[in-house]
One Martini backbone bead per residue (centre of mass of N, CA, C, O) as a GRO file, in nm:
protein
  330
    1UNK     BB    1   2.546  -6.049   4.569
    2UNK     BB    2   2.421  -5.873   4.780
    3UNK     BB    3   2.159  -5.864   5.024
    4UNK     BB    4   2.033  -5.595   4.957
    5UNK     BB    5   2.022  -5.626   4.639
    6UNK     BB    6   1.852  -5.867   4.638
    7UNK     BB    7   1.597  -5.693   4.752
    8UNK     BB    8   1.563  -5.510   4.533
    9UNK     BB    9   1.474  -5.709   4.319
   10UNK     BB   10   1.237  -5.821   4.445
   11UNK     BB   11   1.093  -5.580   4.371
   12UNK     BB   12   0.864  -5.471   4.175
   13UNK     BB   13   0.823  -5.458   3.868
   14UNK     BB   14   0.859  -5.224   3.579
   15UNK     BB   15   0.809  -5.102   3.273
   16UNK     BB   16   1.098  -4.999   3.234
   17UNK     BB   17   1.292  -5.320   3.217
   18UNK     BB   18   1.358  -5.351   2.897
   19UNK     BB   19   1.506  -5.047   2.938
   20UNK     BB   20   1.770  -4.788   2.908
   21UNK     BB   21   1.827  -4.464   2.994
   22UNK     BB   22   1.994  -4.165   2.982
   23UNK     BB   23   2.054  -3.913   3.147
   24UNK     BB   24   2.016  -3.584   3.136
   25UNK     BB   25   2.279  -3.487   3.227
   26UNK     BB   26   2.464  -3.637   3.031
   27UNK     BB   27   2.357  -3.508   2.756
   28UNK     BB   28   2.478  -3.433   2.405
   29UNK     BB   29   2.518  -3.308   2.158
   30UNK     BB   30   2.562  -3.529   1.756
   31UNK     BB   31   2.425  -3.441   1.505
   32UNK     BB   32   2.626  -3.352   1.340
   33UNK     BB   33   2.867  -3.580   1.401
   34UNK     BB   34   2.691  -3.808   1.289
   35UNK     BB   35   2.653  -3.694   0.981
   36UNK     BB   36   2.981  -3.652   0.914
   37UNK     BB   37   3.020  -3.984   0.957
   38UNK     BB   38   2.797  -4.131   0.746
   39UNK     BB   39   2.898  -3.950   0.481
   40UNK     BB   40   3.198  -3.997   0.414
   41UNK     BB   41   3.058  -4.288   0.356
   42UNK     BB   42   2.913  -4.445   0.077
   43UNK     BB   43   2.755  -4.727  -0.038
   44UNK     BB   44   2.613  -4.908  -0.227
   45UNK     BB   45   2.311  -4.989  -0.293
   46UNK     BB   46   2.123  -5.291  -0.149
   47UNK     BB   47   1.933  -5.616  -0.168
   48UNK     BB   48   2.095  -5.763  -0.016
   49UNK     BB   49   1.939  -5.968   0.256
   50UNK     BB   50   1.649  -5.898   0.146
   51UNK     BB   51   1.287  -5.819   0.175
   52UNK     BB   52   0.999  -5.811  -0.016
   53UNK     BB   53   0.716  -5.584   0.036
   54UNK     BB   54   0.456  -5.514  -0.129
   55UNK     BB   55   0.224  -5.415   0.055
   56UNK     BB   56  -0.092  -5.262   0.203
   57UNK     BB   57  -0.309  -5.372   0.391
   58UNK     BB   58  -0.387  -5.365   0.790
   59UNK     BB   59  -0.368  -5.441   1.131
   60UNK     BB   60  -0.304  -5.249   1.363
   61UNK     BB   61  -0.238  -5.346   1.660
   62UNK     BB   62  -0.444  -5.378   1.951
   63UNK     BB   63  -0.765  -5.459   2.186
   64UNK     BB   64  -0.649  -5.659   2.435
   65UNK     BB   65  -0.493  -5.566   2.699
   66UNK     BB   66  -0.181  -5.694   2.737
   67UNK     BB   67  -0.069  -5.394   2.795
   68UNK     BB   68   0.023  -5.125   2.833
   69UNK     BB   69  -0.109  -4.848   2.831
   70UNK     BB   70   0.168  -4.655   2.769
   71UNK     BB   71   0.223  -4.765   2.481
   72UNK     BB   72  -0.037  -4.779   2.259
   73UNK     BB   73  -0.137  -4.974   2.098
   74UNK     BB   74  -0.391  -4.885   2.056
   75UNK     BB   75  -0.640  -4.869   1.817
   76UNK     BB   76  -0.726  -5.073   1.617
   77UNK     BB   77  -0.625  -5.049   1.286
   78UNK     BB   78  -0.633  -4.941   0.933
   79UNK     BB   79  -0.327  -4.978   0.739
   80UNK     BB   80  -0.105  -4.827   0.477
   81UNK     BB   81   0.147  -4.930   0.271
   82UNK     BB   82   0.402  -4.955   0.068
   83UNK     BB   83   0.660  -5.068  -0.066
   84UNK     BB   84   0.933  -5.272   0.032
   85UNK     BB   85   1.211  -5.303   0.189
   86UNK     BB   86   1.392  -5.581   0.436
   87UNK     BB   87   1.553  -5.699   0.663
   88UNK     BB   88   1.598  -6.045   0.753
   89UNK     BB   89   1.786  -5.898   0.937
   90UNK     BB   90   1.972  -5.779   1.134
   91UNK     BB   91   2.232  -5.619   1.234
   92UNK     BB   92   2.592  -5.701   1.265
   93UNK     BB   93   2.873  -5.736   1.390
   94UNK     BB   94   2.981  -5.732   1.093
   95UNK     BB   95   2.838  -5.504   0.949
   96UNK     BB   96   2.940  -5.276   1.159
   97UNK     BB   97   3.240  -5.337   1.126
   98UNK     BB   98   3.253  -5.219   0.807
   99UNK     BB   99   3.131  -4.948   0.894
  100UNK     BB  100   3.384  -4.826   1.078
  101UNK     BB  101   3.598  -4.871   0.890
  102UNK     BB  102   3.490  -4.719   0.638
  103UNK     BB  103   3.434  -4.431   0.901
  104UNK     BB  104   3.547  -4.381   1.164
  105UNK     BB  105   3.325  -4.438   1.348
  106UNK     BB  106   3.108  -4.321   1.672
  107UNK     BB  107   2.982  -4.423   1.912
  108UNK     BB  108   2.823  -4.313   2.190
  109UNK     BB  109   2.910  -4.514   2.400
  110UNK     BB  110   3.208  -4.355   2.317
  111UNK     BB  111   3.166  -4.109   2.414
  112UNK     BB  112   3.049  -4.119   2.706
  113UNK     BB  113   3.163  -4.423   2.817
  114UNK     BB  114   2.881  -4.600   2.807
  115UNK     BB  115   2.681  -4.830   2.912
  116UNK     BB  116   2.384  -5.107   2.924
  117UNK     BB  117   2.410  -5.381   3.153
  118UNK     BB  118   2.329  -5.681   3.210
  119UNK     BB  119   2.449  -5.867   3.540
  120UNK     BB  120   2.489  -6.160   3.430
  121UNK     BB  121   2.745  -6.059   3.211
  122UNK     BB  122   2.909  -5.962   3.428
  123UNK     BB  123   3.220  -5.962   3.564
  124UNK     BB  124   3.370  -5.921   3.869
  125UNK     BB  125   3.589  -5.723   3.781
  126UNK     BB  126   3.393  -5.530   3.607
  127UNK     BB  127   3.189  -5.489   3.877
  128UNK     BB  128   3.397  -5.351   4.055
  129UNK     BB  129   3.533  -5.103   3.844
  130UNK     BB  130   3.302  -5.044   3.586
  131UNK     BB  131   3.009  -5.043   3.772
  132UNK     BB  132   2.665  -4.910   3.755
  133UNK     BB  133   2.427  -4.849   3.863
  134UNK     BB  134   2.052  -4.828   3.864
  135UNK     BB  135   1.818  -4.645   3.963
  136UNK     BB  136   1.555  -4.895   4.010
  137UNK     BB  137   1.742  -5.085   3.795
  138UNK     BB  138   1.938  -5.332   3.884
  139UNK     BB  139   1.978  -5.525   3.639
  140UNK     BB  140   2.184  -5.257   3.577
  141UNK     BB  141   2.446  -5.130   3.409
  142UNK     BB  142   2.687  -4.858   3.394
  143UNK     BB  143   2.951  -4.928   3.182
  144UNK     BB  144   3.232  -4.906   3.123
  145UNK     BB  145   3.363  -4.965   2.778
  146UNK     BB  146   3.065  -5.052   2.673
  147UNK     BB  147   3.046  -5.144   2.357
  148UNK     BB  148   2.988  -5.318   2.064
  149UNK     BB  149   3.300  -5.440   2.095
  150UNK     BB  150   3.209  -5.443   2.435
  151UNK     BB  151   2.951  -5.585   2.535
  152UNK     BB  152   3.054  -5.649   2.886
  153UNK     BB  153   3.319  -5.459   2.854
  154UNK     BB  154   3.667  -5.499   2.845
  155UNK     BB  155   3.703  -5.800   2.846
  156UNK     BB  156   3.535  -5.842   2.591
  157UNK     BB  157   3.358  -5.955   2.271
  158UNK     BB  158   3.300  -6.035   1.914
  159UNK     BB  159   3.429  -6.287   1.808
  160UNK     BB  160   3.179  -6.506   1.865
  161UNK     BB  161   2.976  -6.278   1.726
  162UNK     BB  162   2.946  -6.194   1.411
  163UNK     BB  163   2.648  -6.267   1.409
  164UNK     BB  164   2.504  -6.090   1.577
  165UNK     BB  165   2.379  -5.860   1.679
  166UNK     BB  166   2.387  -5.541   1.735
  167UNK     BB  167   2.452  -5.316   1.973
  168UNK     BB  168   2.503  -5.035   2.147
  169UNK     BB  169   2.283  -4.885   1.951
  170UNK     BB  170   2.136  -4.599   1.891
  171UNK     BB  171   1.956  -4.431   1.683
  172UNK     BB  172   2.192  -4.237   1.581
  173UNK     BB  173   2.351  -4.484   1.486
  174UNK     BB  174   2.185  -4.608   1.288
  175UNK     BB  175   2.108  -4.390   1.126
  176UNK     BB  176   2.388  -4.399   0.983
  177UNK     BB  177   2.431  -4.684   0.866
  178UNK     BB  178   2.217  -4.638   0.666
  179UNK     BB  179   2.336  -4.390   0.516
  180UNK     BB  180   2.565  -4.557   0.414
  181UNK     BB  181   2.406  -4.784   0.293
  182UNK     BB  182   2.124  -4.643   0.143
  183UNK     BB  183   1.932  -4.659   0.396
  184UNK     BB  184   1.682  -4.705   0.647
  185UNK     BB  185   1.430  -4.667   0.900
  186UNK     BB  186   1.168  -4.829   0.979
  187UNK     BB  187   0.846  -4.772   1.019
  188UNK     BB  188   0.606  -4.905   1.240
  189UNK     BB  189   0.451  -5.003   0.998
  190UNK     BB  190   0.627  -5.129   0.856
  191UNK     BB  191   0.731  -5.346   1.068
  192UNK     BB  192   0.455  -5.466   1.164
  193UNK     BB  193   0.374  -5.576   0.873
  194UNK     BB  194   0.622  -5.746   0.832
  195UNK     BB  195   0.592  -5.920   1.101
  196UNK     BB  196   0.344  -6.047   1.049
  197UNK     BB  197   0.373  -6.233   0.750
  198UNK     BB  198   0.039  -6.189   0.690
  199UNK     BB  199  -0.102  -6.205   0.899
  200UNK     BB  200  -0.406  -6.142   1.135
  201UNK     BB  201  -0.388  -6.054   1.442
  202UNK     BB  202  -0.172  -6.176   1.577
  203UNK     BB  203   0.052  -6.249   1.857
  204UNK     BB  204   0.243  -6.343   1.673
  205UNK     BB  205   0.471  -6.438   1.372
  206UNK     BB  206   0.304  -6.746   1.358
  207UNK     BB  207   0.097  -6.695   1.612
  208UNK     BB  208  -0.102  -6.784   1.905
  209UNK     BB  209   0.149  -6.954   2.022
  210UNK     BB  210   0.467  -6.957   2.168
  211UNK     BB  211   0.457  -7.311   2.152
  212UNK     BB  212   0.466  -7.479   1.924
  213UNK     BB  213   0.506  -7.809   2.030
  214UNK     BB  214   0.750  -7.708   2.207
  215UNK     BB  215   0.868  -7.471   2.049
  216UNK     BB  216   1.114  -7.229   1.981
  217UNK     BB  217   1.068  -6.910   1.807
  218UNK     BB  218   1.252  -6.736   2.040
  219UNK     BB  219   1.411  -6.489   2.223
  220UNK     BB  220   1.321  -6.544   2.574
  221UNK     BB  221   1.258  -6.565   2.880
  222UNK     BB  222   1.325  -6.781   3.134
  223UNK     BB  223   1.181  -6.775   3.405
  224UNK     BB  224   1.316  -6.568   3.641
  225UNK     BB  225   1.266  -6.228   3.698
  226UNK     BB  226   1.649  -6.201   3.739
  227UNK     BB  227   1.776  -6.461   3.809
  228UNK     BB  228   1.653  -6.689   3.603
  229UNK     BB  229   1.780  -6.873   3.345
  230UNK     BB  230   1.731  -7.127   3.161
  231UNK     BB  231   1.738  -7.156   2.830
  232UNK     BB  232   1.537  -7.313   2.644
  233UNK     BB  233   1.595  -7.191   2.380
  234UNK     BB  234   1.961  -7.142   2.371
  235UNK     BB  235   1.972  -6.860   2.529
  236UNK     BB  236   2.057  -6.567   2.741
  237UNK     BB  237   2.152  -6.387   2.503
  238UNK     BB  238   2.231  -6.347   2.196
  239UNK     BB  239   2.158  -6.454   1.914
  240UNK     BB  240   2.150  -6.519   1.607
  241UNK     BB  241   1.995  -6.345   1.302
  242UNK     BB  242   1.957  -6.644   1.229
  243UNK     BB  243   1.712  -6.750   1.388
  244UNK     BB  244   1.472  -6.996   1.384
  245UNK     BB  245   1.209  -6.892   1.212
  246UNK     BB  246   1.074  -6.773   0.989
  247UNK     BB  247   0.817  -6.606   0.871
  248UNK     BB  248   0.612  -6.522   0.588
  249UNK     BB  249   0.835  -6.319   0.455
  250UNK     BB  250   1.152  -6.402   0.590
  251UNK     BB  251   1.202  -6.339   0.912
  252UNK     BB  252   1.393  -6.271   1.142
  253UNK     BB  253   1.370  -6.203   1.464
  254UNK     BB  254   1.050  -6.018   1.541
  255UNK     BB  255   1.100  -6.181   1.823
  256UNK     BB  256   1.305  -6.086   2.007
  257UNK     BB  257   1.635  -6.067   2.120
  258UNK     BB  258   1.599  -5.734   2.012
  259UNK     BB  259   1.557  -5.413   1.998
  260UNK     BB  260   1.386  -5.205   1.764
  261UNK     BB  261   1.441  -4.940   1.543
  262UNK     BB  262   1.272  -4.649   1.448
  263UNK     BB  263   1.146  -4.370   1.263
  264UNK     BB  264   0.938  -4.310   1.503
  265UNK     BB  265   0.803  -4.070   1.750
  266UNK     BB  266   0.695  -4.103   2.035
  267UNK     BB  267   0.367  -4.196   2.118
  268UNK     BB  268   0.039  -4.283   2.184
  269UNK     BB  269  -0.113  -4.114   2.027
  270UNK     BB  270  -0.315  -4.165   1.757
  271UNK     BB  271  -0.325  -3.861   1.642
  272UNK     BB  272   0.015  -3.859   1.603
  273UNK     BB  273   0.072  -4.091   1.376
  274UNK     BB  274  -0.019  -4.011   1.042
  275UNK     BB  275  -0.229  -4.194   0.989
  276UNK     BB  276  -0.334  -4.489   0.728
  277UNK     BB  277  -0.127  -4.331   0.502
  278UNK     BB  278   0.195  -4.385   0.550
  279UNK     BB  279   0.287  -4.346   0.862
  280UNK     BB  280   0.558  -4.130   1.039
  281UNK     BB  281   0.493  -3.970   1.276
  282UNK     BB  282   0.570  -3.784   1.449
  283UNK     BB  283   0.719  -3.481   1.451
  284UNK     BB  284   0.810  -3.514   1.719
  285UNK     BB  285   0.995  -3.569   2.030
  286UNK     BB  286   1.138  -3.750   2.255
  287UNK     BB  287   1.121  -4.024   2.171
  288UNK     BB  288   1.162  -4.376   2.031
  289UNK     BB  289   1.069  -4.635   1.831
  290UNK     BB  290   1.032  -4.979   1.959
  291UNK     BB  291   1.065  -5.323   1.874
  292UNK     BB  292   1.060  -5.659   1.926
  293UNK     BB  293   1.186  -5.714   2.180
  294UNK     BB  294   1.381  -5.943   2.391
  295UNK     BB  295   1.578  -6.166   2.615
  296UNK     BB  296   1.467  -6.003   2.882
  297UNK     BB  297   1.174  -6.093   2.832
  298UNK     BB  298   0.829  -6.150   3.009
  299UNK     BB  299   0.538  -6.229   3.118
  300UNK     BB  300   0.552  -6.109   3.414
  301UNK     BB  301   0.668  -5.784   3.309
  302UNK     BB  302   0.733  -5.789   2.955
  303UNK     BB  303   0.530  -5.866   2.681
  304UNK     BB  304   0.696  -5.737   2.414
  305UNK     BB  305   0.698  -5.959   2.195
  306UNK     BB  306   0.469  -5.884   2.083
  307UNK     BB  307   0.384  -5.748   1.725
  308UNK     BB  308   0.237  -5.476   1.906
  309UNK     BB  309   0.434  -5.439   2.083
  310UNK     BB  310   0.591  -5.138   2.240
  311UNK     BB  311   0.824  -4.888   2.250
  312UNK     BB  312   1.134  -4.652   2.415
  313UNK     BB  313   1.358  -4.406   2.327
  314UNK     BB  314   1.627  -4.243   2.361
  315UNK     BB  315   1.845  -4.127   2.079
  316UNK     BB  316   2.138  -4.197   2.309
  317UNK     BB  317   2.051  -4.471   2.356
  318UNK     BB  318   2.268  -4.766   2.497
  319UNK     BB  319   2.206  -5.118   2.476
  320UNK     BB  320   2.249  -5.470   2.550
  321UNK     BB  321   1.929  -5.488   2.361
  322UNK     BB  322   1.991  -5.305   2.104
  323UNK     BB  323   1.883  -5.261   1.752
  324UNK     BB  324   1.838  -5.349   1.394
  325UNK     BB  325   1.678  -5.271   1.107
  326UNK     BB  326   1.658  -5.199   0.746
  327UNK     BB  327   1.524  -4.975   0.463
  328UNK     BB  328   1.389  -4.982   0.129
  329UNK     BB  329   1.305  -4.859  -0.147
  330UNK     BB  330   1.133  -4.911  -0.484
   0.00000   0.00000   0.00000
């Protein structure tokens, strides 16, 4: 990187580095045709893969103050969920190529013709080529040919990685994969309950201690961010989808590694997020709720890792570090 970029980096982070959306001028309507791609082909629903969670009363949210004000974690208050199934891992790259096999599904990241990669993942090459800054968010770049297949643009593949979760996949992308599978994506309450892996109101899914006894439980970044990821978690970028400890449900890495797409409606407002019986989510909204904090997560200037925070992004939007995990009715 020259030094103006360095620069750039420099300066104070804001809330918006966990993810990019597309410009406003990009977006183009797919939802008919994400539609008539999820329906082609359909296959036998099942609960291979899932954990049972059986429903029940918790407290939801945080009144801990530990997060941006905008993303409305609080005030905490008791939700019911109903029972449902919840996938023990994020939906993978192996699982998501078996699903375009079988429908010739496009993700919009190709539609579009780019994705969001973080800037440490591109080649020289690549970065010469194929890459455009994101004004205001230099550590992001804006990769022609980056989708779920080539997931650090043209160079790259997922051949060593078809165990770590699906990348590049937008809300509207997750959205098909779930129809295809006989699944759908699940409520804010119902990941944050299933997350939470039946403790009370902890910091984390194992407990609030990040590092219990120096051990790391979750894949997020260590060191200076932007500039240097220690590693000492054992990865860089995606870890596979089954790493770590699983929590008291059965679930792995619902903090850190990717962020989850849920099925509701970005509101901030307590008000308009369905009630505390099996809430459903603002009826409209420009953005989708994201869980689960990512890779790129630091306690300098991002700890959405922890199990109450939250954020969104544009339902046509695909970065780098979002992935998404199923839920089944019972």
């Amino acid at each position: 990187m020259g030094t103006s970029e360095n620069k750039v980096i420099d300066q104070k982070v804001t809330s918006c580095c966990c993810s990019v959306q597309r410009p406003t001028e990009s977006k183009q309507s797919n939802a008919k045709k994400m539609d008539e791609q999820a329906t082609h082909q359909k296959v036998q629903e099942t609960k291979e893969g899932m954990v049972y969670i059986p429903g029940g009363d918790f407290m939801m949210g945080t009144n801990s103050g530990e997060g941006f004000p905008a993303d409305g974690e609080g005030p905490m208050r008791k939700v019911t969920v109903k029972p449902f199934y919840i996938d023990a891992c994020t939906v993978t790259n192996a699982q998501f190529k078996a699903f375009v096999e079988a429908t010739g599904y496009q993700t919009e990241a190709e539609v579009f013709g780019d994705s969001f990669v973080f800037y440490h993942f591109i080649s020289k090459e690549t970065l010469e080529k194929y890459a455009q800054p994101v004004p205001g968010i230099p550590w992001w770049r804006a990769v022609k040919g980056a989708y779920w297949r080539q997931p650090e643009g043209p160079d790259s593949n997922i051949e060593e990685r078809l165990d770590h979760p699906v990348i590049h996949v937008s809300w509207n992308d997750a959205l098909a994969y779930c129809r295809w599978s006989g699944k759908r994506l699940p409520t804010e309450a119902e990941w944050e309950y299933a997350a939470r892996g039946g403790l009370e109101q902890k910091r984390y899914p194992w407990g609030d201690e990040l590092t219990p006894n120096g051990e790391h439980y979750c894949n997020i970044w260590q060191g200076e961010f932007p500039r240097l990821n220690t590693e000492d978690d054992g990865y860089a970028g995606t870890a596979p989808a089954k790493s770590f400890h699983p929590n008291g449900f059965g679930l792995y890495n619902v903090s850190g590694n990717v962020w989850e797409w849920c099925s509701d409606w970005f509101s901030r407002s307590i008000h308009r997020r369905g009630g505390r019986e099996n809430p459903q989510g603002p009826e409209t909204g420009s953005a989708r709720v994201m869980r689960g904090g990512s890779y790129l997560c630091h306690h300098s200037y991002c700890n959405r890792y922890r199990v109450a925070a939250r954020s969104s992004n544009t339902p046509d939007s695909s970065t780098g570090n979002i992935g998404f995990r199923c839920v089944s009715d019972v």
